[in-house]
C-alpha positions in Angstrom: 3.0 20.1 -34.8 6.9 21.0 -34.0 8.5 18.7 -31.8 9.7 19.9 -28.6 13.0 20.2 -27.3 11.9 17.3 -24.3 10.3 14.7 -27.4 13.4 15.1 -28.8 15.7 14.4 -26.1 13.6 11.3 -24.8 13.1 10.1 -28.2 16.0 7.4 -27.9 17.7 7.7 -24.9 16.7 5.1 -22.7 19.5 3.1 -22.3 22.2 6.2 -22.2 19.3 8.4 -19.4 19.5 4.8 -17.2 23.4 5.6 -16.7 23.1 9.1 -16.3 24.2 10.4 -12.4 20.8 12.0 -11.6 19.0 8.8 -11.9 21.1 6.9 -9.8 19.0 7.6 -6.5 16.3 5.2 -6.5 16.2 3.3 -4.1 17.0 5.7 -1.4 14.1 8.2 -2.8 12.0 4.8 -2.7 12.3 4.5 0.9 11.4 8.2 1.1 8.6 7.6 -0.4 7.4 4.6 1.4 7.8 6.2 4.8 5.8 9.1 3.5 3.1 6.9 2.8 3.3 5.0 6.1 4.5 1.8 4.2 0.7 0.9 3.3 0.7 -1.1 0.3 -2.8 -0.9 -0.4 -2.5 2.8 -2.1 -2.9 3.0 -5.7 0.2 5.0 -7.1 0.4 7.3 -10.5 3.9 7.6 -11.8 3.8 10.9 -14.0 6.6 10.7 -16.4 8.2 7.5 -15.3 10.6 8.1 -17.8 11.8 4.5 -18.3 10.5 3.6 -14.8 12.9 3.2 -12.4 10.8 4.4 -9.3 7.7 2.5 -10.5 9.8 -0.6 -11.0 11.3 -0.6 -7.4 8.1 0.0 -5.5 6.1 -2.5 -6.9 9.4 -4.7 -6.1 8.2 -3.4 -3.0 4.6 -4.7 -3.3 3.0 -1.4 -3.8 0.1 -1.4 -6.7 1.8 1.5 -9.3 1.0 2.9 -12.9 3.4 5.0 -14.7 2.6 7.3 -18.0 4.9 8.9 -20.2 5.2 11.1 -23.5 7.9 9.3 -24.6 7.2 5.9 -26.2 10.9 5.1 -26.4 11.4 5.4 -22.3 8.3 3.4 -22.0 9.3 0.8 -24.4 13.0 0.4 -22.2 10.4 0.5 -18.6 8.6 -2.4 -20.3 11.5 -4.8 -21.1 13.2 -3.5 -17.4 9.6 -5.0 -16.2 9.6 -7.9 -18.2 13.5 -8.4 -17.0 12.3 -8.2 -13.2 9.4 -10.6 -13.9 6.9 -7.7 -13.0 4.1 -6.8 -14.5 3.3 -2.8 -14.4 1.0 -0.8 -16.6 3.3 1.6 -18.8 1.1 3.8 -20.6 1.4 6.4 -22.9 0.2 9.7 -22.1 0.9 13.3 -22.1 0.3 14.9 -18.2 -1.7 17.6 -19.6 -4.9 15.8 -20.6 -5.5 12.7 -18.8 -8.0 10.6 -18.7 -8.0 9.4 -15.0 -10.6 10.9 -12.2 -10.5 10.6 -8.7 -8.9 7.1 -9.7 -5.0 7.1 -7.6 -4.5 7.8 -3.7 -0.8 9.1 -4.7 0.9 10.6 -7.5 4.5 10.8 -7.7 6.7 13.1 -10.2 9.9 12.6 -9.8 13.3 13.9 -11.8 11.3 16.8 -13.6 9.2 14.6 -15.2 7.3 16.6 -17.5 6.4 19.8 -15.0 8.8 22.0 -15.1 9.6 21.2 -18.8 6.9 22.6 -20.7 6.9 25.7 -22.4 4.4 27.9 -21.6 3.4 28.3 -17.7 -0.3 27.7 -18.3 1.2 24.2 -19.7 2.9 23.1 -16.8 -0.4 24.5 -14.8 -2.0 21.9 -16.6 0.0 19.0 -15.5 -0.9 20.0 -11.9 -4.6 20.1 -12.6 -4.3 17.0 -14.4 -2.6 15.1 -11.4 -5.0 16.6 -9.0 -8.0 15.5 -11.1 -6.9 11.8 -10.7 -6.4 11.9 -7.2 -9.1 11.1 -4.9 -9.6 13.4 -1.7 -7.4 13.0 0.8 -4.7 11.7 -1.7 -1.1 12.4 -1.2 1.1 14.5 -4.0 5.3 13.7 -3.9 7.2 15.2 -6.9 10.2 17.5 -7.2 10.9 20.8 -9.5 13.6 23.4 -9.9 14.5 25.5 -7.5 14.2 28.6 -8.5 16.2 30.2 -5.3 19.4 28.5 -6.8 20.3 30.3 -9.5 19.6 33.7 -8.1 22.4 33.0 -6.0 25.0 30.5 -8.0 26.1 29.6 -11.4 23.4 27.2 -13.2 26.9 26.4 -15.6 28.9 25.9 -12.4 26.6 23.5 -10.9 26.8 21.5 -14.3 30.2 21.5 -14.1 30.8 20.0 -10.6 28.9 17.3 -11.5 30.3 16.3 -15.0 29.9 13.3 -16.5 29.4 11.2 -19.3 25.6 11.6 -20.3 24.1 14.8 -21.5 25.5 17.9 -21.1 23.8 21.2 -20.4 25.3 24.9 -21.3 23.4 27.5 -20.0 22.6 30.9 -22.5 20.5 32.9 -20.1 18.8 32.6 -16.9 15.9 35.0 -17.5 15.0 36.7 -14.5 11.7 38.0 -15.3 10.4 34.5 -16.2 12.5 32.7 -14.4 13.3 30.3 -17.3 16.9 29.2 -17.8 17.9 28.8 -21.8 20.5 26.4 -22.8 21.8 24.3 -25.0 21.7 20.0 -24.3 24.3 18.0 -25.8 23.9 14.3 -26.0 24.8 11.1 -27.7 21.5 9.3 -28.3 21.4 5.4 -27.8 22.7 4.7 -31.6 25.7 6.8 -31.3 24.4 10.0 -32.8 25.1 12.8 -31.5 22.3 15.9 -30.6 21.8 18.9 -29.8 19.2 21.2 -28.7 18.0 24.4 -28.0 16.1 24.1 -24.6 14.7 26.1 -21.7 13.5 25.2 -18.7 11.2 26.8 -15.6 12.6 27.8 -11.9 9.9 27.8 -9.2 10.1 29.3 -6.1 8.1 28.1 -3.3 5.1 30.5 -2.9 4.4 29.7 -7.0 4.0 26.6 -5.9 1.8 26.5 -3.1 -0.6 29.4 -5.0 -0.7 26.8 -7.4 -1.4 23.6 -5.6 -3.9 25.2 -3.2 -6.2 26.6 -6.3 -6.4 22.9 -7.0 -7.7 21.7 -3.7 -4.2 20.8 -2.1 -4.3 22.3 1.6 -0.8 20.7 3.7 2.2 21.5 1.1 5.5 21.3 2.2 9.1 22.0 0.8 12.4 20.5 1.8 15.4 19.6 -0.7 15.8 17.1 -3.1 19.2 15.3 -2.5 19.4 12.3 -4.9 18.9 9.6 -3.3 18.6 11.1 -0.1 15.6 12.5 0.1 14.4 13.6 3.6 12.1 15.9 6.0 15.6 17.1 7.5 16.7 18.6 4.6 15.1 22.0 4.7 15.0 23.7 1.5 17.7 26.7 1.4 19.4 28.8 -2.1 21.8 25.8 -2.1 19.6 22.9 -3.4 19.2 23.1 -7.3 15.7 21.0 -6.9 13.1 21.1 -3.9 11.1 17.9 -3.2 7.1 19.0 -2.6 4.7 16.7 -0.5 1.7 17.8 -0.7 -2.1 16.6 0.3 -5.1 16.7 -1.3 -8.2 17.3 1.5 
């Protein structure tokens, strides 16, 4: 089978996608997080696309119980020695969102940073990562993860907004913003951790709101809320408008 633009991009890049500016928010969305949850460190939290497991690593700092899956053995492999670094021990397991093998099991699922949904490249795929995640939530279970907003590019320049916030890590050039799909083409540029550099031919999916919430109330989620997703800032106050380039979704499972 072809390897995607995403296995590609995650194959080795751990150490490089741990200095990038996007991931540099952790422990204010951590505390985001724990207030959502009312600070009750008895949940059982799924990670869904850890990535190389910053979130997971600083909530079970925290004391909270956590798991984190991944595609990408290479950002697993870097989550497990920043584990074994912290002298904590967290399940890092590979697997892809769209088929796992978890049921009723997790009172919370986070997906944080795009990780995985909106990557995928069909719609029915990234469909699939929501029914997955749903599956291995038990009722009443809490849903936290953030997307692409697809009200941002309809009003503003997906290349400007790359260029404001330039810096040293990957770099993204934007082809088309298709309007009919609401998938923006571009081109990634990166260095991978051995020096080499890449580049790739990529597209990702916009969402606007009322996609979402179709979607996550066919799979039994009934409160779902939208604000924006500031990184490292992530808050109830921040209602979602055409200026944030991610939303932040909460959503509950009755």
């Amino acid at each position: 089978m072809m390897q995607q633009w995403y296995e590609k991009l995650f194959e080795n890049y751990g150490e490089k996608y741990d200095k990038e500016i996007f991931v540099q928010g952790t422990t204010g969305e951590c505390d985001f997080i724990e207030k959502e949850l009312g600070y009750d460190k008895s949940l059982n939290i799924l990670d869904v696309g850890c990535g190389t497991g910053r979130h997971a690593i600083e909530l079970t700092k925290r004391g909270y119980m956590i798991m984190g899956i991944d595609l990408s053995e290479s950002q697993l492999e870097r989550a497990r020695e920043k584990a074994r670094a912290n002298h904590l021990t967290i399940d890092f397991l590979k697997h892809d969102a769209r088929d796992l093998p978890f049921e009723n099991q997790f009172d919370v699922a986070i997906m944080l940073c795009e990780g995985g949904f909106p990557l995928m490249e069909t719609d029915e795929m990234n469909f699939e990562i929501l029914k997955n995640v749903a599956k291995a939530l038990k009722d009443s279970a809490k849903f936290i993860f953030t997307t692409l907003n697809g009200l941002f590019p309809l009003y503003h320049s997906i290349n400007d907004f790359h260029g404001e916030h330039h810096h040293e890590g990957a770099h993204y050039k934007s082809d088309t913003f298709d309007l009919i799909t609401f998938r923006d083409y571009n081109v990634t540029t990166f260095i991978d951790d051995d020096g080499y550099k890449h580049q790739l031919a990529c597209n990702e999916r916009y969402y606007v709101p009322s996609e979402i919430t179709w979607q996550l109330q066919s799979l039994g989620f009934e409160k779902i809320e939208f604000f924006g997703a500031k990184i490292g800032a992530y808050s109830r106050e921040d209602k979602l408008t055409k200026e944030d380039y991610e939303m932040l979704v909460v959503a509950e499972k009755m």
